[in-house]
C-alpha positions in Angstrom: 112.8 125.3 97.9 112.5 122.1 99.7 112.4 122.8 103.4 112.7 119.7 106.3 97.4 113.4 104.4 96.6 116.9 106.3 93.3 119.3 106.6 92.3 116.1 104.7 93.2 113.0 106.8 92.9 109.6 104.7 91.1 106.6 105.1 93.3 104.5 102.4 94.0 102.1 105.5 90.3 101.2 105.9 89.2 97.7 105.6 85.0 98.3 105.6 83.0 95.0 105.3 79.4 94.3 104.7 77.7 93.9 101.1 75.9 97.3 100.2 74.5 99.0 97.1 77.2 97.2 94.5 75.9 94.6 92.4 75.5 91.1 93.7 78.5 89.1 93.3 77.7 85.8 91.2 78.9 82.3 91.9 82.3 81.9 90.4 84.6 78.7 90.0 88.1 79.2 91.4 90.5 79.0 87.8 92.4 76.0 87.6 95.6 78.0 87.0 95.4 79.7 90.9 96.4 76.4 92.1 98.4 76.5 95.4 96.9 80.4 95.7 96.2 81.6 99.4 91.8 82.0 99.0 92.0 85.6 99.7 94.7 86.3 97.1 92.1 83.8 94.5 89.6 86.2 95.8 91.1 89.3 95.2 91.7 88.5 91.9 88.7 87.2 90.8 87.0 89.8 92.3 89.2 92.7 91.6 86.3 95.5 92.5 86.5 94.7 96.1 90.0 95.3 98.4 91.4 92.0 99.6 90.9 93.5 103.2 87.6 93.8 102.5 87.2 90.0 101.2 89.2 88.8 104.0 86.9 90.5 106.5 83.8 88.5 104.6 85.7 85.6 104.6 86.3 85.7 108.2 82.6 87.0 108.8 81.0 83.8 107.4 79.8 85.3 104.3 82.0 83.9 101.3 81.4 79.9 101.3 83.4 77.2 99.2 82.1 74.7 98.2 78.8 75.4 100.4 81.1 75.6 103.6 82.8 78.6 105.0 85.9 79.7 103.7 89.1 80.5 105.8 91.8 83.0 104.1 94.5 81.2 104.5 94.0 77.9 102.9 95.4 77.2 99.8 93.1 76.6 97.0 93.2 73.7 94.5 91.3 75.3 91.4 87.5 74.3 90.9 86.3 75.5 94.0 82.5 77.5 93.8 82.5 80.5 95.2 79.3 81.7 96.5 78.0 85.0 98.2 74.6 84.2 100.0 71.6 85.8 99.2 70.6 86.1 103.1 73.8 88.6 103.4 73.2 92.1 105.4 74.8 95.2 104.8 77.0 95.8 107.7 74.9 98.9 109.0 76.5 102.1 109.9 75.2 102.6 113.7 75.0 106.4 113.0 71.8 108.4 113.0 71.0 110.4 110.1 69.6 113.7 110.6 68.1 116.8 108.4 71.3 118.6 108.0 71.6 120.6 105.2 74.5 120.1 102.1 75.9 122.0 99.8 75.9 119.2 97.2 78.3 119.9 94.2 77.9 117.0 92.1 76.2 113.4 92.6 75.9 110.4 90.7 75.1 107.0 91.3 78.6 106.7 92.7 79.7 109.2 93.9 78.2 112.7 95.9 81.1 115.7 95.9 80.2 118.0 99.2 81.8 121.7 99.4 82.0 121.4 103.7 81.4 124.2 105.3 83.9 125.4 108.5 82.4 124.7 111.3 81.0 121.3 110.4 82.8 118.0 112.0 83.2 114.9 109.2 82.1 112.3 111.3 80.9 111.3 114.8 83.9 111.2 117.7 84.5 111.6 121.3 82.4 114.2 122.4 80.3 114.7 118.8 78.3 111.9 118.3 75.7 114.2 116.2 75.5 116.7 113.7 78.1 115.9 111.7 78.4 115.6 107.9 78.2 112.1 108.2 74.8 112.4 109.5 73.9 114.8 107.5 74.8 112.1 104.0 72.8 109.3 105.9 69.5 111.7 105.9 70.7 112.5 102.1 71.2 109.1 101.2 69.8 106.8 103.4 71.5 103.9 101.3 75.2 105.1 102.8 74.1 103.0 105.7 75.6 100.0 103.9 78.9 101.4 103.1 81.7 101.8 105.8 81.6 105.4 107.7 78.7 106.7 105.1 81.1 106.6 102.8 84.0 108.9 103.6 87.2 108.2 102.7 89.0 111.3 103.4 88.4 114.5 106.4 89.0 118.0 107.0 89.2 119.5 110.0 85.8 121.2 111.3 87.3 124.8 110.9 88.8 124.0 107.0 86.0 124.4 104.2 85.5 122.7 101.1 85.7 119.7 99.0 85.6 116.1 100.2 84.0 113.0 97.5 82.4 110.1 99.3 81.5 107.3 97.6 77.9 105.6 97.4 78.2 102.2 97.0 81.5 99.5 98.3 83.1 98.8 94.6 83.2 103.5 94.5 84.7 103.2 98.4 87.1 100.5 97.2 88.0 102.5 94.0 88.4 106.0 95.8 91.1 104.1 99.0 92.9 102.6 95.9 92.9 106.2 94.2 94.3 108.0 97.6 97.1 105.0 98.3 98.2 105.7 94.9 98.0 109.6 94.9 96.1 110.3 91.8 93.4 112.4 93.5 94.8 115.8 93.4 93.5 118.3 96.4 94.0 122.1 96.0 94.2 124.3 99.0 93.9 127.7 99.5 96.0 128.6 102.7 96.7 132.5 104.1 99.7 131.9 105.7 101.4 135.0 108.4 104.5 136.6 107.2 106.4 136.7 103.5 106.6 133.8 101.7 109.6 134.2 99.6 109.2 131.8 96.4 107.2 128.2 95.7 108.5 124.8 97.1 108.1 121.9 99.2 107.8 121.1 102.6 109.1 117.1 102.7 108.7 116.6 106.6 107.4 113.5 108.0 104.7 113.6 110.6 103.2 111.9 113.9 101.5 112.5 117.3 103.4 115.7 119.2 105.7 114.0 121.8 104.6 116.2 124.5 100.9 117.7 123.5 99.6 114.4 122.5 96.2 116.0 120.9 98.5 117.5 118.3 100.5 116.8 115.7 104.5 118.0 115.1 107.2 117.3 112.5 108.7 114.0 113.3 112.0 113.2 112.3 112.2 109.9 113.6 109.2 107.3 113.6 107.0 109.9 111.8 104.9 109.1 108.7 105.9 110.7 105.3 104.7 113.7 104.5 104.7 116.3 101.7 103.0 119.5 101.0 103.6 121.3 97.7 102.6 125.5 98.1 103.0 127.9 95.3 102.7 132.0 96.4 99.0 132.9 94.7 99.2 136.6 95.9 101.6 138.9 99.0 100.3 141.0 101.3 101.5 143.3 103.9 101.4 140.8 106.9 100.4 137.3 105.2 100.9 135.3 102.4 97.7 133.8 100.0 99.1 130.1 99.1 98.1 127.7 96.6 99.3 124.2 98.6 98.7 120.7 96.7 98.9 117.9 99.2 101.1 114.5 98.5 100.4 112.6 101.0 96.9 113.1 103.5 98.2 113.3 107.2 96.1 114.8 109.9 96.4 118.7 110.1 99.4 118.4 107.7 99.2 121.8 106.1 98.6 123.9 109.3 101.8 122.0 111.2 104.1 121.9 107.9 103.4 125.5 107.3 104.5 126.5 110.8 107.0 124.2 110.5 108.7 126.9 108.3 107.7 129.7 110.2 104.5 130.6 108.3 101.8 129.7 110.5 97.9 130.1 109.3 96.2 133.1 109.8 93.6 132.0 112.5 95.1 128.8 113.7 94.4 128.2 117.3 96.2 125.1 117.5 99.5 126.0 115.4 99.3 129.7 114.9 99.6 131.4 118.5 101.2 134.4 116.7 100.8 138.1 116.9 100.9 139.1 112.6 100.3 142.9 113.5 97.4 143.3 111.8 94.3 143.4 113.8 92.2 141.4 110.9 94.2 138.7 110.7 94.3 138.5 114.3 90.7 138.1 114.2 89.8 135.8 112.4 88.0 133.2 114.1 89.1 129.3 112.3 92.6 128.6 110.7 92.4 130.3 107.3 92.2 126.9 104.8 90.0 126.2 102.4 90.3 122.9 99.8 89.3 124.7 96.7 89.7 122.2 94.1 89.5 118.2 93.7 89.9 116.2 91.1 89.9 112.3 90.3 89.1 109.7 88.3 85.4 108.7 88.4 85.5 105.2 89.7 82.9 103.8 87.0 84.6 104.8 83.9 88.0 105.8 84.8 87.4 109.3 83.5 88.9 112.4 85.0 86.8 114.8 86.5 87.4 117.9 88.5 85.6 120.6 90.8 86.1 123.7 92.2 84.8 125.7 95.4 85.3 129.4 95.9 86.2 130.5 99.1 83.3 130.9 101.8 82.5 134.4 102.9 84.6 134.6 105.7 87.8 134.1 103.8 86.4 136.3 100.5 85.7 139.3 103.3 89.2 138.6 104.7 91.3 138.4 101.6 89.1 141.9 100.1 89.5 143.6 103.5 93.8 143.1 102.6 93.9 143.7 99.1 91.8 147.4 100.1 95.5 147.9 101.4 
C-alpha cells in the first residue's frame, strides 16, 4: 500500500569544524592536473576523509595555509601549491559539560560507540535542557568527544523513543557516518504499537515540515515540505493496536509518530500525535509514545564492513506488549 528522518532526526546537513582525534593531516602538494580547481574542491579531493564543508570551514577559520599564507576557498589553484595544517591547531571544543551519567554501551571501538538510549533521556543540550543529556553523559565517557562536533552525534531520537543511536569518535568516523545517512545506507529498525487494525505492509511516501498552525510540531506537508518515507511491515495484531516493524528512508523529526497518524494509526502513548481514546485502559496508559529503534546497521567507517545491532524492547514496552498478548 503506498499511502500520501523521524524518532531519529539527522545531522547529514552538519558542517563541524575543528581538528580532533583523526590523524594529523600531512603537508601535501596541490597535483598539477587540478589546475583551474576552486581550493576547496582541490581540498576535498585530496583529502577525501574530511567533508568539503568541513575544509571550507578550516579554510575560512585560518587553519589550512598555502603556501605559508592563508587560503581563501574560492581561489582557483594553479597546481604546486603546499598545503599545510599547523601544528598549533585546537580542536574546536564542544562547550558542553560532561557529567557521570550512566550508558548502556552496546558496542565501542576506536571509532565508533553504539548506545541503546533509554526513553526518557534527551540527545543533546536545548532550550530549557542544558544538562543531563546523552551528550553529556558520552563527554564523561569519552572525554576526547570534546573535539568532535556535538560529541559526536549524528542522528536523535526523541526523549520518550528508546534505543539505538552510533556516534562517531573521531572527525574522519563523523564525516563517514553524515556521508552514510545522506546516502541512506544505514538501515534503522523500529518497533512501533500503533492504535487500531493495520490491514497489510506498505509505505507512507508523505513529505514533511513545521505544522502551519502548532509551530512546535510537525504535520504532513504537501507543499514546501521535505521528503519523507517510512516503510512498516505488520509484526503481530491485537485487539485494539497494531505491533509494527517500520524501516525509515529518510530521518525527519518525529517522522514515524506524524506519518503513522497521518493514516489514522496513531502511537499508543503519543501525547503529541496520539490524543485518541483506543478502548483499552492499558494502552491508554502508557506514559511515552510506544517506539522503540530496535535494530541499526551500517558500514563501519574504518573498513567499510557491515555491521549490525539489535536492542530488545525496554521493560515498559515488553510489560505492555505481554499484558496484550495475555488476551
Amino acid at each position: 500500500m503506498n499511502t500520501s528522518q523521524s524518532e531519529s532526526s539527522d545531522y547529514s546537513g552538519a558542517s563541524p569544524t575543528g581538528l580532533a582525534e583523526d590523524p594529523l593531516l600531512e603537508p601535501a602538494l596541490i597535483p598539477a592536473d587540478y589546475l583551474g580547481l576552486r581550493l576547496d574542491a582541490a581540498l576535498a579531493k585530496m583529502f577525501p576523509e574530511h567533508s568539503r564543508s568541513r575544509l571550507q570551514a578550516w579554510v575560512k577559520d585560518g587553519l589550512i595555509l598555502v603556501d605559508g599564507a592563508q587560503g581563501e576557498s574560492k581561489r582557483k589553484v594553479f597546481g604546486g601549491e603546499l598545503v599545510e595544517f599547523p601544528d598549533a591547531v585546537a580542536p574546536a571544543p564542544t562547550f558542553d559539560q560532561a557529567e557521570d551519567i550512566p550508558l548502556s554501551i552496546v558496542f565501542e571501538d576506536a571509532h565508533l560507540i553504539v548506545v541503546n538510549k533509554p526513553a526518557g533521556l534527551v540527545v543533546h543540550p536545548g532550550n530549557g535542557q542544558p544538562t543531563g543529556t546523552m551528550m553529556n553523559a558520552l563527554l564523561h565517557h569519552a572525554p576526547q568527544l570534546v573535539g568532535v562536533p556535538r560529541a559526536g552525534i549524528v542522528h536523535r531520537l526523541d526523549k520518550d523513543t528508546s534505543g539505538l543511536l552510533v556516534v562517531a569518535k573521531t572527525l574522519i568516523a563523523q564525516t563517514d557516518l553524515v556521508r552514510q545517512l545522506q546516502a541512506r545506507s544505514v538501515k534503522r529498525n523500529y518497533l512501533a504499537l500503533a492504535l487500531g487494525r493495520v490491514e497489510r505492509d506498505g509505505t507512507i511516501d508523505a513529505p514533511m515540515g513545521r505544522h502551519p498552525v502548532v509551530r512546535t510540531k510537525m504535520a504532513v506537508v504537501r507543499m514546501g515540505g521535505k521528503e519523507a518515507r517510512t516503510h512498516y511491515a505488520v509484526r503481530e495484531r491485537f485487539a485494539k493496536c497494531t505491533l509494527l516493524e517500520c524501516r525509515l528512508e529518510t530521518g525527519r523529526t518525529h517522522q514515524i509518530r506524524v506519518h503513522l497518524a497521518s493514516i489514522s494509526h496513531p502511537l499508543a502513548g503519543d501525547p503529541v500525535y496520539g490524543k485518541t481514546r483506543s478502548g483499552d485502559d492499558r494502552l491508554d496508559a502508557f506514559k511515552r509514545q510506544a517506539l522503540h529503534a530496535w535494530r541499526l546497521a551500517l558500514l563501519h567507517p574504518a573498513d567499510g564492513l557491515e555491521m549490525q545491532w539489535e536492542a530488545p524492547v525496554p521493560e515498559d514496552f515488553a510489560l505492555l506488549l505481554d499484558a496484550l498478548r495475555s488476551d
